[in-house]
DOVEXVEX-455104 format. One record per residue: residue number from 1; residue in one letter; x, y, z of N, C-alpha, C in turn. Coordinates in Angstrom, 2 decimals. Layout:
<pts>
PT  resi  resn     n.px     n.py     n.pz    ca.px    ca.py    ca.pz     c.px     c.py     c.pz
PT   NUM     A        X        Y        Z        X        Y        Z        X        Y        Z
...
</pts>
This chain:
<pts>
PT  resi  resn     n.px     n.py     n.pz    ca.px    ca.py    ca.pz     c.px     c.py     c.pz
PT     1     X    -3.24   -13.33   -14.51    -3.69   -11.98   -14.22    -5.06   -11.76   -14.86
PT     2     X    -5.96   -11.12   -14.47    -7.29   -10.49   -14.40    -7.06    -9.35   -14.50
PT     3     X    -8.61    -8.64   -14.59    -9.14    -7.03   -14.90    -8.31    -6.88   -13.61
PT     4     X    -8.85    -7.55   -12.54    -8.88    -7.13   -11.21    -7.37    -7.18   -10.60
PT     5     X    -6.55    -7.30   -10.84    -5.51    -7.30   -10.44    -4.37    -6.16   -10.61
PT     6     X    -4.62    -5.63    -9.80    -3.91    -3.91    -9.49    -2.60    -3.83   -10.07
PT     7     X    -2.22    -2.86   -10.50    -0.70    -2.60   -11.34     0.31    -2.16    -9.62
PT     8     X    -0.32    -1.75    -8.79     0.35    -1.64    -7.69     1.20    -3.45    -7.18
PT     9     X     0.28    -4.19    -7.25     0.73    -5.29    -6.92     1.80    -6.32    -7.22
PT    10     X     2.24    -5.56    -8.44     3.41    -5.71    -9.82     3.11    -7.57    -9.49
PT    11     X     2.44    -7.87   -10.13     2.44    -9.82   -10.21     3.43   -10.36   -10.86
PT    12     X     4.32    -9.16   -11.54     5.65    -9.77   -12.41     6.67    -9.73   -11.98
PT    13     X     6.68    -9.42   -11.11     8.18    -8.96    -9.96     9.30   -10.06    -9.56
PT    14     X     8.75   -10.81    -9.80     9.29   -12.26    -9.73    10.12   -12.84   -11.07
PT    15     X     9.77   -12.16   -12.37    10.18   -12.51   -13.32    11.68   -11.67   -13.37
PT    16     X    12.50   -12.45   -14.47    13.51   -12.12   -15.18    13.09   -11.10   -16.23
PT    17     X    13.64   -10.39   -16.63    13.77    -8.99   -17.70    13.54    -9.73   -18.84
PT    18     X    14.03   -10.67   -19.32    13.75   -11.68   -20.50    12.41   -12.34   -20.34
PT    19     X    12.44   -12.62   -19.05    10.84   -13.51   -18.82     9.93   -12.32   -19.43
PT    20     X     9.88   -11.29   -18.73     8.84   -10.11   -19.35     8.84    -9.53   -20.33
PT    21     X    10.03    -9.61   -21.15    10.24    -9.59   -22.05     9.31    -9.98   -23.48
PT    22     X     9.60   -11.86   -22.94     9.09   -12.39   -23.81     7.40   -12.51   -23.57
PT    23     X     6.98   -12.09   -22.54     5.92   -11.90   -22.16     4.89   -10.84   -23.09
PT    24     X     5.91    -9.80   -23.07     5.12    -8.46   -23.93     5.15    -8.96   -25.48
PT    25     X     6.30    -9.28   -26.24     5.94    -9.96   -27.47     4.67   -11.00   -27.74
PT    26     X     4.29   -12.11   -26.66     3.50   -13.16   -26.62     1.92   -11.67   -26.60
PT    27     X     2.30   -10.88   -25.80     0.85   -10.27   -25.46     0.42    -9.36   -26.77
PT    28     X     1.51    -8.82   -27.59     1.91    -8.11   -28.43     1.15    -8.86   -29.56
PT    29     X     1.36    -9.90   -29.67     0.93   -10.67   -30.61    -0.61   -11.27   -30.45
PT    30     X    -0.68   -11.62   -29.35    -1.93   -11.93   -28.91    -3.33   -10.64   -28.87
PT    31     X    -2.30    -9.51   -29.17    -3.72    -8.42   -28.37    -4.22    -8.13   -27.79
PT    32     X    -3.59    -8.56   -26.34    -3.46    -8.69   -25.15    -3.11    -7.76   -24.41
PT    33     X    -3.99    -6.71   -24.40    -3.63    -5.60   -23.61    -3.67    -5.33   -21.90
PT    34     X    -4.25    -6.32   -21.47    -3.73    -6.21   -19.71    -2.53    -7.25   -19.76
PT    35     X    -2.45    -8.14   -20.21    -0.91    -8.56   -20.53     0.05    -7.80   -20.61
PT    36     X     0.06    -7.07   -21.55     0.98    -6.47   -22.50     0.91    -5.21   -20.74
PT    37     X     0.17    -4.24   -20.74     0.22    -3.51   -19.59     0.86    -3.72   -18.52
PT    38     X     0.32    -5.03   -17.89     1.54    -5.15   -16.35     2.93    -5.80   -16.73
PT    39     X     3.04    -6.25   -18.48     4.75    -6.48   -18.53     5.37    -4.59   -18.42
PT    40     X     4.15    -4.03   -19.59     5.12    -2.19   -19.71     5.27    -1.70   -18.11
PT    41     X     4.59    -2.14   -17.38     4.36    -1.38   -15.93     5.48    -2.47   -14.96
PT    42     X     5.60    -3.26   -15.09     6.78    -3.83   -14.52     8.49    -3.13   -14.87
PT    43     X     8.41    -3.44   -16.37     9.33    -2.54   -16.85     9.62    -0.97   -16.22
PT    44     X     8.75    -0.52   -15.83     8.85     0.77   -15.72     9.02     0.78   -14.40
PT    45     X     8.25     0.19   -13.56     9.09     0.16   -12.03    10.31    -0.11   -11.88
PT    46     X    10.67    -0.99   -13.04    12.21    -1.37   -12.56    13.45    -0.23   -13.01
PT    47     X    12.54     0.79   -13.95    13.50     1.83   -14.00    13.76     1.83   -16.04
PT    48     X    13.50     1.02   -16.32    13.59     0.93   -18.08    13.69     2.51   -18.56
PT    49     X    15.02     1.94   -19.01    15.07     3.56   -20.10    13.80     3.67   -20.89
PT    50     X    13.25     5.22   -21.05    12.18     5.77   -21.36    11.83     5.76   -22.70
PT    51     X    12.90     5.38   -23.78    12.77     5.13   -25.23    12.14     3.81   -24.98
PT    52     X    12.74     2.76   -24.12    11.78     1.74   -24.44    10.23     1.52   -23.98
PT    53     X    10.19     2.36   -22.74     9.13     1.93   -22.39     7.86     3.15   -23.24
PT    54     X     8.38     4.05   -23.69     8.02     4.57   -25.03     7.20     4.04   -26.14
PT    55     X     8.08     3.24   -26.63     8.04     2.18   -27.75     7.35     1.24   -27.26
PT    56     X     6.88     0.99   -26.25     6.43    -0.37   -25.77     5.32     0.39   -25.65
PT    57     X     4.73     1.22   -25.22     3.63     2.21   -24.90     3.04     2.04   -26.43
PT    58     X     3.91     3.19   -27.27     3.29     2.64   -28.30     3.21     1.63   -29.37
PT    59     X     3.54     0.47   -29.51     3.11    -1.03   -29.74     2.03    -1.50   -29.07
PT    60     X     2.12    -1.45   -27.74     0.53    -1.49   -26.76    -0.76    -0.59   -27.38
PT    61     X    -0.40     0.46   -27.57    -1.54     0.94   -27.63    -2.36     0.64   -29.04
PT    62     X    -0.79     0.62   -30.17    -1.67     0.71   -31.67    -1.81    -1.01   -31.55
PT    63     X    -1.81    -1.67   -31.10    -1.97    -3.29   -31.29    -3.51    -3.99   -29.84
PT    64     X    -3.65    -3.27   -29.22    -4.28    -3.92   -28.15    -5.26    -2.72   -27.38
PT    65     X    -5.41    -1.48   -28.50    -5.83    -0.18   -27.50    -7.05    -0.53   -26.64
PT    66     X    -8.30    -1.56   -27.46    -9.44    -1.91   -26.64    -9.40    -2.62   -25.32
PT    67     X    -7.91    -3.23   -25.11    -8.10    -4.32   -23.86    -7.12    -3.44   -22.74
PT    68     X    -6.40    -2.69   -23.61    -5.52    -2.28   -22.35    -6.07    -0.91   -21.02
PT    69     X    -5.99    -1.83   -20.08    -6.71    -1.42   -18.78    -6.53     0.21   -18.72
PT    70     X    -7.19     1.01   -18.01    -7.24     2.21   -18.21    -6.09     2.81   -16.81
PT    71     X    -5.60     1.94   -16.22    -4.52     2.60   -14.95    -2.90     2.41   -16.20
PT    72     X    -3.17     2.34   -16.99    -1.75     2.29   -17.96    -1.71     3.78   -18.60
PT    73     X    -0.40     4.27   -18.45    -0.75     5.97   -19.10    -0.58     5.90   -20.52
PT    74     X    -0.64     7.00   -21.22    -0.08     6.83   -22.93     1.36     7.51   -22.77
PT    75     X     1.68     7.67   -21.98     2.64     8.28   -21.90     3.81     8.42   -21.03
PT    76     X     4.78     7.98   -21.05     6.09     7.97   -20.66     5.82     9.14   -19.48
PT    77     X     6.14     8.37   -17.86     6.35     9.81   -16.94     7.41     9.63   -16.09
PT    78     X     8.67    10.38   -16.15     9.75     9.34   -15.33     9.44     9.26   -13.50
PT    79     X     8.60     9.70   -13.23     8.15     9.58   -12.01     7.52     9.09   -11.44
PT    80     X     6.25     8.16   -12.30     5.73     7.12   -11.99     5.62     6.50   -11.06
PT    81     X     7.16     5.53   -10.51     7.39     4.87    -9.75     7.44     5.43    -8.22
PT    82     X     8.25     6.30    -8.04     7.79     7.23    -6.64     6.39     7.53    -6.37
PT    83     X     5.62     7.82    -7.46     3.88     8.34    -6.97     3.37     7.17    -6.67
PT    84     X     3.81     5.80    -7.10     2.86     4.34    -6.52     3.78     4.84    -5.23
PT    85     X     4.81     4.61    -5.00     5.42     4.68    -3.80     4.82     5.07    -2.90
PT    86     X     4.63     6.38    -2.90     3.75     7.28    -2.44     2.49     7.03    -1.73
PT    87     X     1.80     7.27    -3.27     0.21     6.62    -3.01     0.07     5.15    -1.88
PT    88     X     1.04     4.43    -2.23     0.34     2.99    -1.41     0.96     3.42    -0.08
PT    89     X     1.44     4.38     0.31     1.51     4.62     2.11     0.21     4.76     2.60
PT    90     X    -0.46     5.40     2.06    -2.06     5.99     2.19    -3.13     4.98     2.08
PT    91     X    -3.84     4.68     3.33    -4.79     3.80     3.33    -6.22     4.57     4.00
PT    92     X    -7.16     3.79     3.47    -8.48     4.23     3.72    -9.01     2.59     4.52
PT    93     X    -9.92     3.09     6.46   -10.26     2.51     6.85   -11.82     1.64     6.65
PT    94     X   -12.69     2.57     5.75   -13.91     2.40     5.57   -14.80     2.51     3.86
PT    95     X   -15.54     1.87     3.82   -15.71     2.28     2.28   -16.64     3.56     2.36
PT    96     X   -16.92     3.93     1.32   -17.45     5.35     1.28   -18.08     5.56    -0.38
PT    97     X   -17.89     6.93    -0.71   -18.42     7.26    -1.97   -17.74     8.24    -2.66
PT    98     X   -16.30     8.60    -2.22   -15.30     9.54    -2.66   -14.08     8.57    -2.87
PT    99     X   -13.78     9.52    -4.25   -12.33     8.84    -4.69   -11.42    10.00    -4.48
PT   100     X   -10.40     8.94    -4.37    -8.76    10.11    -4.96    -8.50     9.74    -6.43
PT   101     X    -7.76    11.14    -7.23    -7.64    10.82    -8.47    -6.44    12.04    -8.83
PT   102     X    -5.47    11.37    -9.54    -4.53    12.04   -10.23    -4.40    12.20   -11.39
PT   103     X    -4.41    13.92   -11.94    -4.28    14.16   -13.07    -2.84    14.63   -13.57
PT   104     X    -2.10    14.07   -14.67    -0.85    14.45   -15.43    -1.21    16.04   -16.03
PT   105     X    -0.49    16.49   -15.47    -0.52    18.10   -16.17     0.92    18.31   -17.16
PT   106     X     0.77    18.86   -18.00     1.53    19.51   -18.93     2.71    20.92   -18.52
PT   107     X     3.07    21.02   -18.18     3.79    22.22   -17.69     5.71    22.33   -18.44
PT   108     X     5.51    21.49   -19.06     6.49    21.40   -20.54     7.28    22.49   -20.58
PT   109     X     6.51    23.56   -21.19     6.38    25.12   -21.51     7.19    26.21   -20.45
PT   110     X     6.73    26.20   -19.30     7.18    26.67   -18.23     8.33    26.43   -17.01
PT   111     X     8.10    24.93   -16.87     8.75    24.45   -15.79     9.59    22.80   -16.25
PT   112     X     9.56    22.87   -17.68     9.96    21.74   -18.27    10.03    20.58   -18.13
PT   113     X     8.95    20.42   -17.48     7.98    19.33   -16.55     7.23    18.97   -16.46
PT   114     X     6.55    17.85   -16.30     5.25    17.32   -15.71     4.41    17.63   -14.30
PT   115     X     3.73    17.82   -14.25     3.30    17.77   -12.92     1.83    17.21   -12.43
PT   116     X     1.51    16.94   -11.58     0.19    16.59   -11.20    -0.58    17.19    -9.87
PT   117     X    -2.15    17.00   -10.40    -3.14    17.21    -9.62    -3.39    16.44    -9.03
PT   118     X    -3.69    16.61    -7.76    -4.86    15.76    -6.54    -5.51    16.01    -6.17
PT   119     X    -6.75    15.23    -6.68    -8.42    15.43    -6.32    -9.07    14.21    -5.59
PT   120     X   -10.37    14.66    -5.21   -10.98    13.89    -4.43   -12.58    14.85    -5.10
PT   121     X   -13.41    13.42    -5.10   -14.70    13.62    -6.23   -15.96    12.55    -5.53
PT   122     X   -16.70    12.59    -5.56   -17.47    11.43    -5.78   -17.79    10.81    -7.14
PT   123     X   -17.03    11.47    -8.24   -17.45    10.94    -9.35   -15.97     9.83    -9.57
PT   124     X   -16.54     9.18   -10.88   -14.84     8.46   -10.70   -14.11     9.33   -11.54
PT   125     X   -12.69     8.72   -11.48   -11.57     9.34   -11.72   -11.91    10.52   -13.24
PT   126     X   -12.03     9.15   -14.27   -12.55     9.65   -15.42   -13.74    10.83   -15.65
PT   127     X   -14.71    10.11   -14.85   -15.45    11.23   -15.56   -15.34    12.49   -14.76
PT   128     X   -14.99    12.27   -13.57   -14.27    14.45   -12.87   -13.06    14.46   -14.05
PT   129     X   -12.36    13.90   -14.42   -11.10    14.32   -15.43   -12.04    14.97   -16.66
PT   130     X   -13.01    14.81   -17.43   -13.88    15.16   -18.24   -14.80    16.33   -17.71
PT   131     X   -15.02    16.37   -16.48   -15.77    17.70   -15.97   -14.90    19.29   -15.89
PT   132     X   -13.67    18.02   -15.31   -12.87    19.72   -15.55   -12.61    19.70   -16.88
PT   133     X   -12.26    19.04   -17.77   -11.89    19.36   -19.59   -13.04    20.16   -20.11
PT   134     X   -13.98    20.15   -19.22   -15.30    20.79   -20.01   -16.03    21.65   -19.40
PT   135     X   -14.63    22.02   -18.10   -15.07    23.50   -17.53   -16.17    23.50   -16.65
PT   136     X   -16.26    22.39   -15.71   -17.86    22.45   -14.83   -16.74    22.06   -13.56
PT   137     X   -17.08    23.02   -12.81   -15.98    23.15   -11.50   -14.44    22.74   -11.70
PT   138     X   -14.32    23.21   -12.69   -12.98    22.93   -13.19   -11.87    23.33   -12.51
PT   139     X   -10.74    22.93   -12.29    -9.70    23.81   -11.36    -8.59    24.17   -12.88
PT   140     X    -8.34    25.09   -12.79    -7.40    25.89   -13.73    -6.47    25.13   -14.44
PT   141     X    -5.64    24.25   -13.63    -4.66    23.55   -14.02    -5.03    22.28   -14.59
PT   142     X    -5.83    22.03   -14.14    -6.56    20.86   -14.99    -7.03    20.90   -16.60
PT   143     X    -7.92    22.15   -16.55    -8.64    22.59   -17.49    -7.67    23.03   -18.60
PT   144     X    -7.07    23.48   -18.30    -5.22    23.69   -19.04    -4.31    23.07   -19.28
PT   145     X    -4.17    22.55   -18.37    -2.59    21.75   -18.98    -3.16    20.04   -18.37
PT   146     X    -3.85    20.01   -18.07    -4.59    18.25   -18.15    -4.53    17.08   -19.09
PT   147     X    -3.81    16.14   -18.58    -3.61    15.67   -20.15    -4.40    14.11   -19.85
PT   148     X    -4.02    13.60   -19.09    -4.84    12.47   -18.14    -4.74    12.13   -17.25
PT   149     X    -5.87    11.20   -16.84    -6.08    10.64   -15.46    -4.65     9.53   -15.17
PT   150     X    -4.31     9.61   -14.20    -3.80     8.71   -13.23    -3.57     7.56   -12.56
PT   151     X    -4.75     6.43   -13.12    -5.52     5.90   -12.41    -4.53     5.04   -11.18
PT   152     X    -3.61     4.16   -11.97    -3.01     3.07   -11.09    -2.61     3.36    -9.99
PT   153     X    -2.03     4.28    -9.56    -1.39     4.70    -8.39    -2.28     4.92    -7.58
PT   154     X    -3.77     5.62    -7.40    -4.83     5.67    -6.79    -6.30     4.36    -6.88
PT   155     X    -5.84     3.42    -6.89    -6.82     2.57    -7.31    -7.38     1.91    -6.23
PT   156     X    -6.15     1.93    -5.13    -7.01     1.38    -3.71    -7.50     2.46    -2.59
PT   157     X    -7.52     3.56    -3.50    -7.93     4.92    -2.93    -9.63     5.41    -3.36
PT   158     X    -9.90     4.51    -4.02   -11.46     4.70    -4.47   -12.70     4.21    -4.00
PT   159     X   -14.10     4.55    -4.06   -15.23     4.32    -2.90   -14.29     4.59    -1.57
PT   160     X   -13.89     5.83    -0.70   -13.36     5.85     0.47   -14.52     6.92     1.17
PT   161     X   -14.22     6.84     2.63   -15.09     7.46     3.28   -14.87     8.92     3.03
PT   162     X   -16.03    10.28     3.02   -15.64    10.94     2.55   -14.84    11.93     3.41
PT   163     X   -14.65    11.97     4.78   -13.72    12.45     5.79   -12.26    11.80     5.63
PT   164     X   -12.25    10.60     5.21   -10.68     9.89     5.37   -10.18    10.85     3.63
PT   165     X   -11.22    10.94     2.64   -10.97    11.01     1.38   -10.39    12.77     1.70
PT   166     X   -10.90    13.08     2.28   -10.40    15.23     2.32    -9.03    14.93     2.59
PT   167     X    -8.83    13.74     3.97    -7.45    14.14     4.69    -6.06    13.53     3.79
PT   168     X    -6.60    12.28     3.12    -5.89    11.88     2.29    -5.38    12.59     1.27
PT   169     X    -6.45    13.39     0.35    -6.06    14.39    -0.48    -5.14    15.08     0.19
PT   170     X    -5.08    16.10     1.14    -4.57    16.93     1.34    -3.20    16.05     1.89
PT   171     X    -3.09    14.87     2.43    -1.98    14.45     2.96    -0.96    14.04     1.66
PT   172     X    -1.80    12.92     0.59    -1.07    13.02    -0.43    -1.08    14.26    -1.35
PT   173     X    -1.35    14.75    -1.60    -0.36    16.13    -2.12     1.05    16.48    -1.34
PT   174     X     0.98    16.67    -0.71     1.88    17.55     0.37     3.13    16.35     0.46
PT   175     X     3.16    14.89     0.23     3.72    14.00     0.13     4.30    14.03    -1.24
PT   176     X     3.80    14.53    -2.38     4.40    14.44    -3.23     5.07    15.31    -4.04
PT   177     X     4.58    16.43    -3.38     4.95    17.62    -3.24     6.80    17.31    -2.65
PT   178     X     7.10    16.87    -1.40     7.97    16.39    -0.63     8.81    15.22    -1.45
PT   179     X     8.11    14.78    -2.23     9.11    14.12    -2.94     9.52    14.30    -4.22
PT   180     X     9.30    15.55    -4.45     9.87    16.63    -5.29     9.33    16.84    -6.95
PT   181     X     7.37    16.18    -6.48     6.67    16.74    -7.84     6.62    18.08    -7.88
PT   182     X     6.45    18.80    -9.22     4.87    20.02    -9.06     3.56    19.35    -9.43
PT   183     X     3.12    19.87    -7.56     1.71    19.34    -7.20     0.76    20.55    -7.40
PT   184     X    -0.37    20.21    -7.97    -1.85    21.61    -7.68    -2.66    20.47    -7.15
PT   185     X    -3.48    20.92    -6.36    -4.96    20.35    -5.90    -4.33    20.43    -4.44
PT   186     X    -5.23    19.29    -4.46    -5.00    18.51    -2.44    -5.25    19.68    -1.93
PT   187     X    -6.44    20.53    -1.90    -6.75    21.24    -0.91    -8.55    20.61    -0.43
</pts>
């Protein structure tokens, strides 16, 4: 595995629970943070109770924080796996200069939940996630309860044309919406 090799593509899927296992210790040790990443992200597709993949989150992060790829969250979301689901129905025919990008919102407080945003930017993911934190066309929910970007699930959703990029937004929202997030954006 490489930078380049998408967390959508799960390259570990093939392994035994022990194989990946011993995989994340070897990466663990090594400092090996895109290692260590597509074993936690395998794990987590397959459904891993959330204490571990918790704990594995954080061992990754305090042991390997410089290498580990930025589509890995800090944080435990049990829904994860449905939003790749999701996301990889959605294809873009042309390249372009607009991305899709999902932000984890906080909604803890209210709705005892997570929820997410869907945007579409010409900037990348990160730095519109930093425009709205700092209030420059910010959308409310972002600017508030925003906690981070998204990346993996939208990763073959980026440089897209910027007509396929509106319809997509608005199509994935409304998709995940349907599969029973709380969604803001996608308009």
């Amino acid at each position: 595995m490489d930078a380049k090799t998408p967390p959508a593509s799960r390259p570990l899927r093939a392994l035994t629970q022990a194989d990946i296992t011993n995989r994340l210790v070897e990466a663990l040790a090594k400092a090996d943070g895109m290692a260590g990443a597509h074993c936690i992200h395998e794990l987590w597709m397959r459904g891993e109770m959330a204490l571990n993949i918790e704990r594995a989150l954080e061992r990754l992060w305090a042991r390997a924080a410089p290498s580990v790829p930025e589509w890995l969250p800090m944080r435990y979301i049990e829904w994860l796996p449905s939003v790749y689901d999701v996301a990889l129905e959605f294809r873009a025919s042309g390249k372009g200069r607009s991305n899709i990008y999902l932000v984890l919102l906080d909604y803890q407080d209210r709705e005892g939940a997570y929820g997410v945003y869907v945007g579409m930017s010409k900037y990348t993911p990160a730095q519109r996630f930093d425009q709205h934190k700092a209030g420059i066309r910010a959308a409310g929910s972002v600017l508030k309860r925003g906690l981070e970007v998204l990346t993996g699930p939208t990763l073959h959703l980026q440089y897209i044309k910027r007509s396929e990029a509106s319809r997509i937004e608005e199509e994935l929202a409304l998709a995940l919406a349907a599969a029973g997030l709380l969604v803001k954006g996608g308009h």
